[in-house]
Backbone bond lengths (Angstrom), bond angles and torsions (degrees), N, CA, C in turn:
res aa  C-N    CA-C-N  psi(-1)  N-CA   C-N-CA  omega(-1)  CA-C   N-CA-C  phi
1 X - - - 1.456 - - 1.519 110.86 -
2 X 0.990 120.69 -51.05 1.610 133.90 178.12 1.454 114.78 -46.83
3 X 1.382 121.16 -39.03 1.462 154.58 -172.31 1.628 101.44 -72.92
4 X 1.265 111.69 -31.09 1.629 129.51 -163.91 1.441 104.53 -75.94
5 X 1.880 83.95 -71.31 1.714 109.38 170.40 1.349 122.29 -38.16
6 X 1.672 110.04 -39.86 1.419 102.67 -162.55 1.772 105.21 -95.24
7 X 1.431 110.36 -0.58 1.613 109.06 161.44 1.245 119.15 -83.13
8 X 1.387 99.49 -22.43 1.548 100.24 -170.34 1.908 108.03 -70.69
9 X 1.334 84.13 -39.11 1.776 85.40 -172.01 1.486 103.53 -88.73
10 X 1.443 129.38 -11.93 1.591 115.38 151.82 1.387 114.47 -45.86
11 X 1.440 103.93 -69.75 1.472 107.29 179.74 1.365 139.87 -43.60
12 X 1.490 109.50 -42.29 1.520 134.23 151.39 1.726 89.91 -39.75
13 X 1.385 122.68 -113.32 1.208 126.09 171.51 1.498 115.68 19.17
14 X 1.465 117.76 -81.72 1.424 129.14 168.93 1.486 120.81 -14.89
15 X 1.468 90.25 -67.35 1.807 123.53 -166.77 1.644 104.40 -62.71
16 X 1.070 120.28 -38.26 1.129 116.74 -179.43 1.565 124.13 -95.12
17 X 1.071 114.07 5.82 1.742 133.54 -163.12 2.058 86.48 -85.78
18 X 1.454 103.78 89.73 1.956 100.24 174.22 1.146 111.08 -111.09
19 X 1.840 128.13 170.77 1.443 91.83 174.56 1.645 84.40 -128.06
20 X 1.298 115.85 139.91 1.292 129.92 168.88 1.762 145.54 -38.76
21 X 1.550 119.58 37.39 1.450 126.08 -130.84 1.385 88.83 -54.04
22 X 1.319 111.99 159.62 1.729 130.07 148.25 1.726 116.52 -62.83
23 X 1.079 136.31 112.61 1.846 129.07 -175.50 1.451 103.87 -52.08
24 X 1.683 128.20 -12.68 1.322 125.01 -167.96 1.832 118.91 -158.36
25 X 0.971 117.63 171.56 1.400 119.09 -179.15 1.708 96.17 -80.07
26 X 1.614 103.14 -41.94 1.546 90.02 -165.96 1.448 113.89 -89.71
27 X 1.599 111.87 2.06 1.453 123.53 176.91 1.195 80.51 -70.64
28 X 1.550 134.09 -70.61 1.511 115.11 -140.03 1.344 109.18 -75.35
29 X 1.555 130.45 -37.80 1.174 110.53 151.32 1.691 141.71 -4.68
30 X 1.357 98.03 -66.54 1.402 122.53 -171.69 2.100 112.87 -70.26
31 X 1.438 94.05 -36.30 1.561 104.19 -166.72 1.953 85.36 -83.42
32 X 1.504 130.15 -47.57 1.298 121.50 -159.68 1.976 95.50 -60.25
33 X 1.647 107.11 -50.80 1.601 104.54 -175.12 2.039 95.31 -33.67
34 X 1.499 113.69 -63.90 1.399 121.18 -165.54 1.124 105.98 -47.33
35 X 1.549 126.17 -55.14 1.318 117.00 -169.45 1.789 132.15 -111.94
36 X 1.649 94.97 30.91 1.050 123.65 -158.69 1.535 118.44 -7.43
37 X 1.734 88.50 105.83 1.466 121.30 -157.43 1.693 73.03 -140.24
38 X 2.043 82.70 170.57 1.587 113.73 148.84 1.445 120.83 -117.43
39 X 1.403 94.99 154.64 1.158 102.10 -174.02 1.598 133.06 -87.00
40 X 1.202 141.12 136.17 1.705 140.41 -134.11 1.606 78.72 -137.80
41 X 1.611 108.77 110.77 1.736 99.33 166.03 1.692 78.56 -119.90
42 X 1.492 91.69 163.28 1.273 116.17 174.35 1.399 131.22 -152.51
43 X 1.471 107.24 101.52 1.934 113.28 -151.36 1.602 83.61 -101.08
44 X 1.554 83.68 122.65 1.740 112.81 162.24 1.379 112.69 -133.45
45 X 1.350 109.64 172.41 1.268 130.98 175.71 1.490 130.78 -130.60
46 X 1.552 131.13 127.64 1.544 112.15 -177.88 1.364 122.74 -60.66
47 X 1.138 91.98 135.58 1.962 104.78 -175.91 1.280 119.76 89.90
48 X 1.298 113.33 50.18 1.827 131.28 -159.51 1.228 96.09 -128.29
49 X 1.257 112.17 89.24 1.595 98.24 152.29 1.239 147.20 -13.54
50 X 1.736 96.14 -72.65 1.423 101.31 171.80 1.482 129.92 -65.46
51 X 1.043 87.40 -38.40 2.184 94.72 166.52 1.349 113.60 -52.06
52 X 1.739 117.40 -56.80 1.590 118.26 171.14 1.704 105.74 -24.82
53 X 1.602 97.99 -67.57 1.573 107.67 -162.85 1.782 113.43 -58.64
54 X 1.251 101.58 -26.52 1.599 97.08 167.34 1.241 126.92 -48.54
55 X 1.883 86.63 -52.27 1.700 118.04 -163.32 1.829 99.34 -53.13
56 X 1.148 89.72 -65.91 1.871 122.43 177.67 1.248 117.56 -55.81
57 X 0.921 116.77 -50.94 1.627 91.56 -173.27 1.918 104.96 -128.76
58 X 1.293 112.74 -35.26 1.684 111.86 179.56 1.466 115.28 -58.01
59 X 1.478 116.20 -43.66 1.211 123.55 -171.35 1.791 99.83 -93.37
60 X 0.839 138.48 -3.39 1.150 150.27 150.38 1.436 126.43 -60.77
61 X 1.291 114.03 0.93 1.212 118.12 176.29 1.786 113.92 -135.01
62 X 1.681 83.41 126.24 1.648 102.19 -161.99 2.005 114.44 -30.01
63 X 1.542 90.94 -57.86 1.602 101.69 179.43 1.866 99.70 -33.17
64 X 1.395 116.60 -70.42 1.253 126.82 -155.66 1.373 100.40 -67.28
65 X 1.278 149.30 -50.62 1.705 133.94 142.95 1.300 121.82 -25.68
66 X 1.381 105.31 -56.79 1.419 85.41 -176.48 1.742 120.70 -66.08
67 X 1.183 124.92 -26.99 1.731 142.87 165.03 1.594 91.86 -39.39
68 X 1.634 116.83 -69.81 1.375 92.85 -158.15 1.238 107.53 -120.97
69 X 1.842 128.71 64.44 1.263 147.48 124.57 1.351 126.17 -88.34
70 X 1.753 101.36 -9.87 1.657 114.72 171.32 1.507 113.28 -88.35
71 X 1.352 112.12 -34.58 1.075 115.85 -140.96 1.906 103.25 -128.23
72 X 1.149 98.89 -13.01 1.792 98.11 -173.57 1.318 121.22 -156.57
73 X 1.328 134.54 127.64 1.286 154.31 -175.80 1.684 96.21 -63.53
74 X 1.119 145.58 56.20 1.615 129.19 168.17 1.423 141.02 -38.90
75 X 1.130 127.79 131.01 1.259 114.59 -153.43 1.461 85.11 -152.98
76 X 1.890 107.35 109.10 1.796 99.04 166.86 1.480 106.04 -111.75
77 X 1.834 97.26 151.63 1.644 114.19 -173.51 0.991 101.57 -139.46
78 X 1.137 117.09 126.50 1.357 134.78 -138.85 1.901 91.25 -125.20
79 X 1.487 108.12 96.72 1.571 138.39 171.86 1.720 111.00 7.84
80 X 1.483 97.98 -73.76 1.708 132.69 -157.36 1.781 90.39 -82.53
81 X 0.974 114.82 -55.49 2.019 102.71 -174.56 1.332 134.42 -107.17
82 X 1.622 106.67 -11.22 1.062 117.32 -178.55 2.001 108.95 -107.02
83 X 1.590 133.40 155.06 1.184 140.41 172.53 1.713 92.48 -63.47
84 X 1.072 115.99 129.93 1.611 138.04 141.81 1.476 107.11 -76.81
85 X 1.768 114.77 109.56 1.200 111.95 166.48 1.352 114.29 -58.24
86 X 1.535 117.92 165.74 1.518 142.03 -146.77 1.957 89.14 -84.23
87 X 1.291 113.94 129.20 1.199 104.70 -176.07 1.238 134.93 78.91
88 X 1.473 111.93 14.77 1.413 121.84 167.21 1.611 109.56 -119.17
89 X 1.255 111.38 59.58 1.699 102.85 175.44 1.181 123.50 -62.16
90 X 1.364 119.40 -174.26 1.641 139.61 -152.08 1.260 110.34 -165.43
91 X 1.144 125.98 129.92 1.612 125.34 157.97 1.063 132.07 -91.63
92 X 1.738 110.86 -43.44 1.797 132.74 147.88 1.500 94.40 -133.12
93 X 1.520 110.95 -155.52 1.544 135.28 -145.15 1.625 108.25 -144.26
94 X 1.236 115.91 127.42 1.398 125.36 -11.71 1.086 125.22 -87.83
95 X 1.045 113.56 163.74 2.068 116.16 -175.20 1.703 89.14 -146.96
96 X 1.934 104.36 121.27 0.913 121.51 148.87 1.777 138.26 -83.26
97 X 1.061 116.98 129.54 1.394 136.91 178.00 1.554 104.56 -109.71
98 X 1.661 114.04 108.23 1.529 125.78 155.46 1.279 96.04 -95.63
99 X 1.789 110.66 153.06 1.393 115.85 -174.72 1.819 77.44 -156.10
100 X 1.534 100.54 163.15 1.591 110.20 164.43 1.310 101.62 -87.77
101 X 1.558 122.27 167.04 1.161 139.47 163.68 1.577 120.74 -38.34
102 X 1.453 129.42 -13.18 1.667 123.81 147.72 1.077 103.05 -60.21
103 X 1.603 127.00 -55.23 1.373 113.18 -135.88 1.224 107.19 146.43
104 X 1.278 113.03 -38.71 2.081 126.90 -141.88 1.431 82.90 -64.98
105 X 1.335 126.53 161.77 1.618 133.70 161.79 1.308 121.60 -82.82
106 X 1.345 145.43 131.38 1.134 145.12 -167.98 1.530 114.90 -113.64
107 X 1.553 105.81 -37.76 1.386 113.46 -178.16 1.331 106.69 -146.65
108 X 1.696 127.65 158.13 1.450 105.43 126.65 1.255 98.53 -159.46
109 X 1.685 103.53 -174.45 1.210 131.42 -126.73 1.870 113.83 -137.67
110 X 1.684 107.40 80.43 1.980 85.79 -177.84 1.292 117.36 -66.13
111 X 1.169 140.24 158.49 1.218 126.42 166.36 1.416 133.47 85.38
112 X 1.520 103.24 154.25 2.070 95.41 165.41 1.347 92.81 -70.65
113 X 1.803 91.92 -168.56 1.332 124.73 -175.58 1.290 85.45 163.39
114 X 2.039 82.09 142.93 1.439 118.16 177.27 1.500 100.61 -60.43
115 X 1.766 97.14 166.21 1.573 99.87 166.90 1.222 142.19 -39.59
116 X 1.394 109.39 -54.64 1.467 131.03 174.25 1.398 113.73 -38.23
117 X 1.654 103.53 -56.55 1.317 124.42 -172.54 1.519 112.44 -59.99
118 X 1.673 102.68 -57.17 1.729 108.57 -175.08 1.589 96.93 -75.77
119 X 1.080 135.58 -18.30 2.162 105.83 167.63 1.333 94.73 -91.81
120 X 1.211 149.89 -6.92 1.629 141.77 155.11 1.706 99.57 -44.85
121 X 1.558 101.21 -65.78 1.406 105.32 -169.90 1.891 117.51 -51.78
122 X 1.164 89.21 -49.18 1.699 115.66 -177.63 1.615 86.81 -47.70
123 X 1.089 129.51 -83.89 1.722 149.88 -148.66 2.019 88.18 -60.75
124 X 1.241 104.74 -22.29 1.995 92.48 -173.95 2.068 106.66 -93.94
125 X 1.249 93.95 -15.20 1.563 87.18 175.79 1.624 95.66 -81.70
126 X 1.741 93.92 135.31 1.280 123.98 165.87 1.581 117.68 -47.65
127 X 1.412 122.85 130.01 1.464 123.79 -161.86 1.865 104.12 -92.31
128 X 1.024 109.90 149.13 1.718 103.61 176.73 1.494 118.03 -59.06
């Protein structure tokens, strides 16, 4: 029975692990000044592999939500339909950009990466 219980509330766990987007680049701006956070952009594109696997399974895992609901205002912009603010380039998808609450850039990031790797990354940007 215990064995039952304790899948059930993994799974529970799982299911509920979301991550909170910002509606805008300059929303998240504005909400990190408020809740002095950093900011997590993340330029993808439809039909990206590696973005899927972010979408799907990295950010899908509780640890890695919980990292950047503490720690970062997220904000995804999506390559092909959405404006890329001035100074956030890309070579392919996805490519993360941490910035502090101005703006300034702090880190970034080509590519997925496994879990391990992306709260490695998460845990090396400088905290406000």
């Amino acid at each position: 029975m215990s064995k039952v219980l304790w899948a059930l509330t993994l799974i529970a766990s799982c299911a509920l692990a979301e991550i909170k987007w910002a509606p805008s680049y300059d929303a998240a701006l504005v909400s990190a000044k408020q809740e002095k956070k950093n900011v997590m952009v993340m330029l993808s594109k439809e039909g990206c592999p590696a973005c899927d696997y972010m979408e799907n399974v990295v950010f899908e895992e509780r640890v890695i939500e919980d990292a950047i609901t503490k720690g970062f205002i997220p904000v995804h912009i999506d390559v092909h339909t959405d404006k890329v603010p001035s100074g956030l380039g890309f070579i392919g998808t996805p490519t993360f950009h941490f910035l502090n609450a101005s703006g300034e850039k702090l880190k970034r990031h080509d590519g997925g990466a496994n879990i391990p790797t992306f709260m490695g990354i998460l845990n090396s940007v400088k905290k406000p």
